[in-house]
C-alpha positions in Angstrom: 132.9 249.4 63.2 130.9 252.1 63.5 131.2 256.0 61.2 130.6 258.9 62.9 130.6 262.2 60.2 132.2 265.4 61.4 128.9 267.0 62.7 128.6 263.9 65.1 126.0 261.9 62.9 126.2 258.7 63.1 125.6 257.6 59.5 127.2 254.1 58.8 126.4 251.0 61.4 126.3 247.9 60.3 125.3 245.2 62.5 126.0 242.5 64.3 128.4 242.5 61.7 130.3 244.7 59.5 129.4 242.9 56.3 125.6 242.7 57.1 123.1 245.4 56.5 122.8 248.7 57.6 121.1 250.0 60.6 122.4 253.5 59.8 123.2 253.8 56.4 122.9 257.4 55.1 126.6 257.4 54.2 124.9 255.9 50.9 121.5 257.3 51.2 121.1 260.8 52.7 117.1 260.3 52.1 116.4 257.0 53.7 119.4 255.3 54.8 118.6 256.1 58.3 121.1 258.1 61.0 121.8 258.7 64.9 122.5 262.8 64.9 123.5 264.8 67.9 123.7 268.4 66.6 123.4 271.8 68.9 120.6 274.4 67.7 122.5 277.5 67.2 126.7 276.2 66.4 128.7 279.0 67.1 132.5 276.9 65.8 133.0 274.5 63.6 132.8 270.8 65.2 136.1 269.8 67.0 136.7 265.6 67.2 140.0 263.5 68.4 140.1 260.1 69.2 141.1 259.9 72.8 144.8 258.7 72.9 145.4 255.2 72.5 141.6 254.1 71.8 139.0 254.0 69.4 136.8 256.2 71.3 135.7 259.2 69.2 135.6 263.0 71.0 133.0 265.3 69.1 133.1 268.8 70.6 129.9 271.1 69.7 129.6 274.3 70.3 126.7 277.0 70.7 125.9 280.2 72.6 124.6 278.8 75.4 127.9 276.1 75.8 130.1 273.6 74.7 128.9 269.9 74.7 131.4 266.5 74.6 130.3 263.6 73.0 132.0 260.0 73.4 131.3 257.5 70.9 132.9 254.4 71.0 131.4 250.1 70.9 131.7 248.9 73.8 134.3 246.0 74.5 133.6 242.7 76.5 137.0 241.7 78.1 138.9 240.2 76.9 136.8 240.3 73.4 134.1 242.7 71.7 130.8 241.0 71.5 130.3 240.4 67.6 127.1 238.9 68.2 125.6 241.6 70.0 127.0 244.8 69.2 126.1 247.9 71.9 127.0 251.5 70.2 127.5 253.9 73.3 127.0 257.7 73.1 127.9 259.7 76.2 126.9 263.4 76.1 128.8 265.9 78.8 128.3 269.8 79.2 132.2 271.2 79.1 131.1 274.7 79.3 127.0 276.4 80.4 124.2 274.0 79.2 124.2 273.7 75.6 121.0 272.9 73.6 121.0 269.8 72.5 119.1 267.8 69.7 119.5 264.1 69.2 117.5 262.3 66.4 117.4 258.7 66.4 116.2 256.9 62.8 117.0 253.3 62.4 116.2 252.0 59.0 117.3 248.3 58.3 118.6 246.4 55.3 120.0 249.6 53.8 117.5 251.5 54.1 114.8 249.0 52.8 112.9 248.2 56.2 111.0 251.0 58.2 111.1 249.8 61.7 108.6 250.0 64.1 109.5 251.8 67.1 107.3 251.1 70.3 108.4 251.1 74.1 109.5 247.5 75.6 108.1 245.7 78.8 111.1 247.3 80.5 110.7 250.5 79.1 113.5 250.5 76.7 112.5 251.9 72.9 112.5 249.2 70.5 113.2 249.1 66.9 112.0 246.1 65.2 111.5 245.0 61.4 111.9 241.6 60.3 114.7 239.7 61.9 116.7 243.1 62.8 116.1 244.5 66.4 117.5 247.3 68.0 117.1 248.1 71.6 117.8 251.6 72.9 118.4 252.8 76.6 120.1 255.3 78.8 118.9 258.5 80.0 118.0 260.8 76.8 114.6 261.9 77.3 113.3 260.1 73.9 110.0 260.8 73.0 108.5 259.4 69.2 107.9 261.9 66.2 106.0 260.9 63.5 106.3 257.1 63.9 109.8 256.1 62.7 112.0 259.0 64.6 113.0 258.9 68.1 114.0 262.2 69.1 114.9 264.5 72.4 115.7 268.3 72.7 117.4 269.1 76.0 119.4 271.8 77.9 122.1 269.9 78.9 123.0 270.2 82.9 124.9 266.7 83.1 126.1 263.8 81.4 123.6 261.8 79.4 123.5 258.5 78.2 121.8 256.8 74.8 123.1 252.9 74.4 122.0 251.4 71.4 122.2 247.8 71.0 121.5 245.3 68.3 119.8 241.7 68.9 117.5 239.5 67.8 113.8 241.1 67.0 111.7 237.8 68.7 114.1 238.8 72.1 113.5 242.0 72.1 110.0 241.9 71.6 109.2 239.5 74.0 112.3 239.7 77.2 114.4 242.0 76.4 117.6 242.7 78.7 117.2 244.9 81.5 117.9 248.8 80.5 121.4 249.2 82.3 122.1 251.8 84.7 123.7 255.1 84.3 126.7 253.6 86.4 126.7 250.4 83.9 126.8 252.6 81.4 129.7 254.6 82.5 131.7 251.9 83.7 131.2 250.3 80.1 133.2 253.7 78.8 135.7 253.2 81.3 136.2 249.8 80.5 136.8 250.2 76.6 139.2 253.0 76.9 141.1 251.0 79.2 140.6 247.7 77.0 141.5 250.0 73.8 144.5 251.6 76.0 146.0 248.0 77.1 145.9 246.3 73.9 147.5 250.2 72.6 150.7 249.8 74.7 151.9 246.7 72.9 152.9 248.8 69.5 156.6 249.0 69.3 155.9 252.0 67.0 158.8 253.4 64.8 160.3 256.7 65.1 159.0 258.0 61.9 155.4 258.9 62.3 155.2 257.1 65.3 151.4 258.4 66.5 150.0 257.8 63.4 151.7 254.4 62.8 149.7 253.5 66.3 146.6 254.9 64.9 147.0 252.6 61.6 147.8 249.4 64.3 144.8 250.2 66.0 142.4 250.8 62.7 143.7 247.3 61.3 142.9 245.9 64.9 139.3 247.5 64.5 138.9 245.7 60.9 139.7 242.5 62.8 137.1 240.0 63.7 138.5 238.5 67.5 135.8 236.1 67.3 137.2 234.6 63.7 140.6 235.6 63.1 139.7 237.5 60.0 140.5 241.2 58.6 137.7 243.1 56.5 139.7 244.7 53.5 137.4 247.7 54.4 134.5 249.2 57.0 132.4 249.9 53.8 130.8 249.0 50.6 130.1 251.5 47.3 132.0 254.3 48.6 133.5 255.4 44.9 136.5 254.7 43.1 135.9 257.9 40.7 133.3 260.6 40.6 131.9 258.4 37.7 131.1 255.0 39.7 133.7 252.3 39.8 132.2 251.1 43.7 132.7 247.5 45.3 132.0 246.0 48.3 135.2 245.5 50.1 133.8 244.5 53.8 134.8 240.4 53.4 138.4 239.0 54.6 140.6 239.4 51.2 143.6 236.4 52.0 146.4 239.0 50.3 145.0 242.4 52.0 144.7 240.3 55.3 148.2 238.5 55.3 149.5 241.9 54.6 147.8 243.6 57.4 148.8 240.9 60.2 152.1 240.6 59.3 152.3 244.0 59.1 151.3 244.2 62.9 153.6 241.2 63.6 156.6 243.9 62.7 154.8 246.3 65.2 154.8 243.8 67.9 151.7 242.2 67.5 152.4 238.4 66.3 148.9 237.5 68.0 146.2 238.5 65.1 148.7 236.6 62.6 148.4 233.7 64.4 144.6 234.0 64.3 144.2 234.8 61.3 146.7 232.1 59.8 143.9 229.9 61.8 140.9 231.7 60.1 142.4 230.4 56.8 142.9 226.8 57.3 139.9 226.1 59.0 137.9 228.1 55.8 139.8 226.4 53.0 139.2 223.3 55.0 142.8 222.6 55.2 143.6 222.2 51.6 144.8 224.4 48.6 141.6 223.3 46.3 139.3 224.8 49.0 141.1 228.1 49.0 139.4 231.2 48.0 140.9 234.7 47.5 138.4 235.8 49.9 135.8 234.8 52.8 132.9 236.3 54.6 134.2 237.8 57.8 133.0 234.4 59.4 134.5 232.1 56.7 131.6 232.1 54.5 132.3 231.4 50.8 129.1 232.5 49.0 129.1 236.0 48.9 127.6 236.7 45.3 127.4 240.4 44.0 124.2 242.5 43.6 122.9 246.0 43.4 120.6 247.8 45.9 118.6 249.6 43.2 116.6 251.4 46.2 119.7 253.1 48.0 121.3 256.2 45.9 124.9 255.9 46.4 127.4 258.1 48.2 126.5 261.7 46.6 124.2 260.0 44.4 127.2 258.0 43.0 125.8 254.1 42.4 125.4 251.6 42.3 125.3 250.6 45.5 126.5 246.7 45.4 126.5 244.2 48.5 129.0 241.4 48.0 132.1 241.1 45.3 131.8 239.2 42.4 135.7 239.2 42.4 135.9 236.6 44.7 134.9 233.8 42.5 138.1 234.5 40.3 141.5 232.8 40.1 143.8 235.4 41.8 147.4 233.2 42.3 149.2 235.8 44.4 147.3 234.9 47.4 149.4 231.2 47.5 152.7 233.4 48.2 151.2 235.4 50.6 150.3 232.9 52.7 153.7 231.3 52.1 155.4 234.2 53.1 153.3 234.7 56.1 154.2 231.1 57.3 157.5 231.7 56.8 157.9 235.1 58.5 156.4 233.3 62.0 158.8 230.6 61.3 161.3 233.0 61.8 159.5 234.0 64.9 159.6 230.3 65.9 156.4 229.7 65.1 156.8 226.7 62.9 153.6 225.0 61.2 152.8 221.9 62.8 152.1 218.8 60.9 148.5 219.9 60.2 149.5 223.2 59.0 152.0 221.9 57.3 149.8 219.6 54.9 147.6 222.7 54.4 150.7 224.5 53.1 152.4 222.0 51.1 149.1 221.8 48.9 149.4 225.5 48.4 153.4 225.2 46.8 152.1 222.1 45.0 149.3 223.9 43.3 151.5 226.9 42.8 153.7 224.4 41.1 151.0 223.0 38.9 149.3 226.6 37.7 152.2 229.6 37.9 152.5 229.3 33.9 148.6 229.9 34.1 147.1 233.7 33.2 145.2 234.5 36.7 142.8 238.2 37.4 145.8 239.8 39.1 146.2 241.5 42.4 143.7 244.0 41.5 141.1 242.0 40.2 141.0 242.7 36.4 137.5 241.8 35.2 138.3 241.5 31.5 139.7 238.6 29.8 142.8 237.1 32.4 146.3 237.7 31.8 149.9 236.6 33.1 150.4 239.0 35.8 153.6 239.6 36.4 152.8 240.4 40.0 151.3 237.2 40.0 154.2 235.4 39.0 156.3 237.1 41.5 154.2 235.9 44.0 153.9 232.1 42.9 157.5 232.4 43.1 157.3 233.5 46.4 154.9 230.5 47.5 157.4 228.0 45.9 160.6 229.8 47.4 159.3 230.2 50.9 157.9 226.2 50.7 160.9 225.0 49.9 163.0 227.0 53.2 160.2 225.5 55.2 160.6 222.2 53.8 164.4 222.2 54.5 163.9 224.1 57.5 161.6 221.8 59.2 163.1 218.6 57.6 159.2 218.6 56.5 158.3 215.5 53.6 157.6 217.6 50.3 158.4 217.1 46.3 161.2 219.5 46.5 163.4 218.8 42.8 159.9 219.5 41.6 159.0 222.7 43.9 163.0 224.1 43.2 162.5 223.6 39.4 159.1 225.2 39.1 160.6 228.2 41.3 163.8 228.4 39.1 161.4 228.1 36.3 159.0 230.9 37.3 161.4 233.3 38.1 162.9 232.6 34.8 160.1 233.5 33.2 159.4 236.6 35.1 162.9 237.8 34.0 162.3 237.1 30.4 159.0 238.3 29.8 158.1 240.7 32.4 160.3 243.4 31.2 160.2 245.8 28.6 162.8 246.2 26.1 163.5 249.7 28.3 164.3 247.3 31.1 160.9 247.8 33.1 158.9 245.7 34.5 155.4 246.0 32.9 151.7 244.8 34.0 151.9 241.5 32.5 153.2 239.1 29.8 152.3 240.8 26.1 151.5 244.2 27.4 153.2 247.1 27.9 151.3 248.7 30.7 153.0 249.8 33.3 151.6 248.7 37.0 152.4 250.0 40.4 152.3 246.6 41.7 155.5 245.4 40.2 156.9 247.9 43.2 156.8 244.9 45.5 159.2 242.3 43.3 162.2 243.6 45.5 160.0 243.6 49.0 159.7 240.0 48.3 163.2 239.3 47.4 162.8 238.5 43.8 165.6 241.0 43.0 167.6 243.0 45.0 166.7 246.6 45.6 169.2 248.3 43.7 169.0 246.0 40.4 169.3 248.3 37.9 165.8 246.9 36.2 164.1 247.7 39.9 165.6 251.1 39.7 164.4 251.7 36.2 160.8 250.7 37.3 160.7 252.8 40.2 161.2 255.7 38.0 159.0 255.0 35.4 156.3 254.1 37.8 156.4 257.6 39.3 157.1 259.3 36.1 154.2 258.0 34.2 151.9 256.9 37.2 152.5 260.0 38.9 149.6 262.4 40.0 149.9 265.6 42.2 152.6 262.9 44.2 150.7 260.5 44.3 151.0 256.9 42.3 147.9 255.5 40.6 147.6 251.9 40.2 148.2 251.9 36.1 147.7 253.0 33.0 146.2 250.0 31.6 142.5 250.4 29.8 140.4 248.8 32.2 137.1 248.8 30.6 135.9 250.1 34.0 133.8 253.7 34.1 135.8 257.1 34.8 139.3 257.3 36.0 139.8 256.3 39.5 141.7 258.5 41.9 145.2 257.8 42.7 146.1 254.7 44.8 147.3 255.3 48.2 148.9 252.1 49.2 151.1 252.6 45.8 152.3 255.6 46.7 153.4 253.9 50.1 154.5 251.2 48.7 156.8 253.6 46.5 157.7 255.4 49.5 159.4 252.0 51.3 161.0 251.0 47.9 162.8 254.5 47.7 164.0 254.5 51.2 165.6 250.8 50.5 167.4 252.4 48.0 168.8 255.1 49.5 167.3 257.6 47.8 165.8 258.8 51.2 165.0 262.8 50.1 162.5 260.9 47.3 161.1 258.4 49.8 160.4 260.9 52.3 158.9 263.1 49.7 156.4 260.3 48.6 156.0 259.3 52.2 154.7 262.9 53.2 152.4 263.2 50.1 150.6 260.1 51.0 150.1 261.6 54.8 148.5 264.5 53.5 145.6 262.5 52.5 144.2 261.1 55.9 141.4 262.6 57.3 141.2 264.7 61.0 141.3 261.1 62.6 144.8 259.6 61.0 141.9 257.4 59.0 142.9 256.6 55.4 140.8 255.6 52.0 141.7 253.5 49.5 142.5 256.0 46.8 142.4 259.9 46.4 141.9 262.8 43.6 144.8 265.4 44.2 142.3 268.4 41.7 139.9 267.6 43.8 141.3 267.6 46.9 138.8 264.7 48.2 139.0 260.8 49.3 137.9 258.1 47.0 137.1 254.4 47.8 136.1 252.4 50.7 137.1 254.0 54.4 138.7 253.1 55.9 141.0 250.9 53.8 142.7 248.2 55.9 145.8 248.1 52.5 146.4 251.5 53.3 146.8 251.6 56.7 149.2 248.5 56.6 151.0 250.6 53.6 151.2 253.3 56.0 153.4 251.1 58.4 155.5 249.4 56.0 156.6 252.5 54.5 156.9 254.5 58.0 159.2 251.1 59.2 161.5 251.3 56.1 162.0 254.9 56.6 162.8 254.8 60.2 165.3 251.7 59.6 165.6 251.2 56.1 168.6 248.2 56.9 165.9 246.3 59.2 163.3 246.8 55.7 166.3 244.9 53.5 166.6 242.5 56.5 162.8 241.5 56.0 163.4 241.1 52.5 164.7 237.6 52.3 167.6 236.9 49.8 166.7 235.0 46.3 166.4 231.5 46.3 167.2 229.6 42.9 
């Protein structure tokens, strides 16, 4: 995935995947991080953009007194597949109206910024970008000339459509055979293909009446975030992009378990059962088919070392640092993810999609460890970095994993310890009940505290307890009460040790949203609902979190739990009777 800014800069590639470095990076480094601009030399209207309708093809209008110029930006899909290994970034530039003026400006700068490249024409006259193992190959039919040895630029009255393909490979190719520059026609019929390939896969949504558009444009940003190749979902497009105007930035481009089961089965509901599958696929095969192998997150090609540092070189996002590749987060204990892929198993049994025996063994080690450690303090959905507690989110979900792996037990007359699995569920639940809420009958953050925590808002999605128990009821209130901000939810209102105060949470305020609706209270839920909407961009594109004073989108961008959020919420208003339906009824 590509970032394209307003004024059609490119400013965040990362290639040939979206967890390695940066070939355009000046989202976090204005200076040095390196950009693709297009800009006109005297702009006469702000820039217009849309995506074109069922695609991920970005339209950038620019205007000037001497025309209008449209720019298409999209990668370009292989059929039936996009090419992770070898990424091609496509710019088409058209005159709409006169012959504008036109500047493009081409920088590469690799590893974040960190590596200069040196730019020098190919045997085949194609520019080349090359430094270290990172090449770039650039063709087309933009008059490119060098300026001042790392820039690639071109200044041009436009009279017809132009061409600048930029694609990534391997520096010792490049340098010594690289690919033929394609034709202008190649070129064109490489647009043509990827709408169509965007457009195809488009007309599958069964999107809801409720915000239907913009449910599509969620489907299709959670389709973007997925790797075809692997089955996995990146949590985010981004890394370092701030939680508050004082720091708090993560890495979030790896394949989280929870924010990925949540986004495929959220497309499942949509009509799209086939990235579950894959990604139900991705998991086995990198846990190696048992529970002890199971991380709470994998590089986007099932890689398990992914250890946290800080770019000291690369400024941050408005100077906001630091800038850190890889999450040290994933090395915690984090027991939620067990239910979510519990629950994920079960909802494509209900498809009939039932494990087979494989799958099955893979599972059954994931109810017997949730067995074994749901009485254990864990790091929580939101990856508390101070001392570990008992979640109550946490619990809820080993619940979940034991609940759900005993109906697939009995539904697939599977072999599996299940006196020991019921009792453990009856057990945790138990516990949840007793401890988990306050002596004002609300569900708090976790076992001993009294914080309050947004996440509790899912106990009823999961069936814990009905919708309308009064203790649900009562949380719901207090979490927008005392979590609320300009309508917005924040996550809690624990201390967190962390720097600043982060903006509010977007996927709670959804999540608040589909809990409302399920409870009738449909004037409330539509009220949350719209609130959240108001935060996404001129593209439907959501963040992670959001500061209502400031009017301004915090976190990584886009955020893969918000856009799944988004549909939950937007399929619980349209039909909140099908969103009790998909709450299965308490086991135990």
């Amino acid at each position: 995935m590509a970032l394209v800014a307003g004024d059609a800069t490119v400013d965040w590639w990362c290639a040939p995947r979206m967890d390695d470095a940066s070939v355009f990076g000046a989202l976090l480094d204005a200076e040095g991080g390196g950009v693709c601009a297009m800009a006109v030399a005297a702009p006469t209207a702000p820039p217009r953009r849309r995506y074109l309708e069922g695609t991920l093809v970005l339209e950038t209008l620019l205007s000037d007194r001497d025309g209008v110029v449209r720019i298409l930006d999209c990668l370009v899909l292989d059929e039936p597949a996009p090419a992770e290994h070898a990424p091609r970034l496509l710019r088409v530039l058209e005159p709409l109206e006169g012959r504008p003026r036109v500047h493009v400006r081409v920088a590469p700068r690799f590893d974040y910024g960190a590596a200069t490249p040196w730019l020098r024409r190919g045997p085949r006259g194609s520019w080349l970008a090359l430094a270290g193992d990172d090449g770039l190959q650039l063709d087309g039919d933009v008059p490119l000339a060098l300026e001042d040895g790392h820039v690639l630029s071109a200044v041009m009255h436009l009279r017809e459509r132009r061409r600048l393909l930029l694609r990534f490979g391997r520096p010792e190719i490049l340098d010594a055979d690289p690919p033929a520059p394609p034709a202008a026609a190649m070129l064109d019929d490489w647009l043509a293909q990827t709408i169509s390939g965007w457009r195809s896969w488009a007309r599958r949504i069964e999107a809801p009446d409720v915000d239907g558009p913009g449910v599509a444009r969620s489907a299709l940003t959670l389709r973007a975030l997925t790797i075809v190749r692997t089955g996995a979902v990146a949590a985010a497009a981004t890394t370092s992009l701030p939680e508050s105007w004082e720091g708090r930035t993560w890495d979030y481009r790896a394949s989280w378990v929870r924010d990925a089961a949540f986004a495929v089965r959220s497309l499942a509901r949509l009509g799209l059962p086939g990235e579950a599958d894959a990604f139900s696929r991705f998991i086995q095969r990198s846990a190696a088919g048992s529970a002890e192998e199971l991380h709470i997150a994998y590089g986007v090609g099932g890689e398990r070392r992914l250890l946290e540092h800080e770019l000291s070189a690369a400024a941050g996002w408005r100077g906001i640092g630091p800038v850190r590749v890889g999450n040290a987060a994933l090395l915690q204990h984090q027991s939620d993810a067990l239910g979510e892929l519990l629950e994920l198993s079960w909802r494509r049994h209900e498809r009939g999609e039932a494990p087979d025996e494989d799958a099955w063994r893979f599972l059954s080690t994931l109810v017997d460890r949730a067995a074994a450690t749901w009485c254990e303090p864990d790091r929580g959905l939101w990856e508390w970095r101070g001392e570990p507690r008992h979640f109550v989110h946490s619990k809820a979900l080993c619940w979940v994993a034991l609940d759900r792996g005993v109906r697939l037990a009995e539904a697939l007359g599977a072999p599996a310890p299940l006196s020991v699995w019921r009792r453990e569920r009856d057990a945790c639940r138990a516990a949840v009940l007793a401890h988990g809420v306050g002596d004002d009958g609300v569900f708090v953050q976790a076992f001993g505290h009294d914080a309050l925590d947004a996440a509790v808002l899912r106990i009823p999605m999961v069936g814990l307890l009905p919708y309308d128990d009064p203790r649900v009821v009562r949380t719901v209130d207090a979490v927008l009460e005392r979590l609320g901000d300009g309508g917005l939810v924040r996550r809690y209102d624990a201390d967190d040790g962390l720097p600043g105060r982060e903006g509010a949470f977007l996927p709670c305020t959804f999540w608040a949203a589909q809990v409302l609706a399920c409870q009738g209270r449909h004037d409330r839920a539509h009220a949350a609902f719209e609130r959240a909407l108001a935060t996404r961009n001129d593209l439907g594109l959501f963040s992670e979190e959001y500061d209502p004073g400031r009017r301004a989108a915090l976190g990584n961008f886009p955020q893969a739990l918000t856009h799944l959020a988004h549909v939950d919420a937007a399929l619980a208003l349209g039909s909140p009777r099908d969103a009790l339906a998909a709450a299965p009824a308490r086991s135990g």
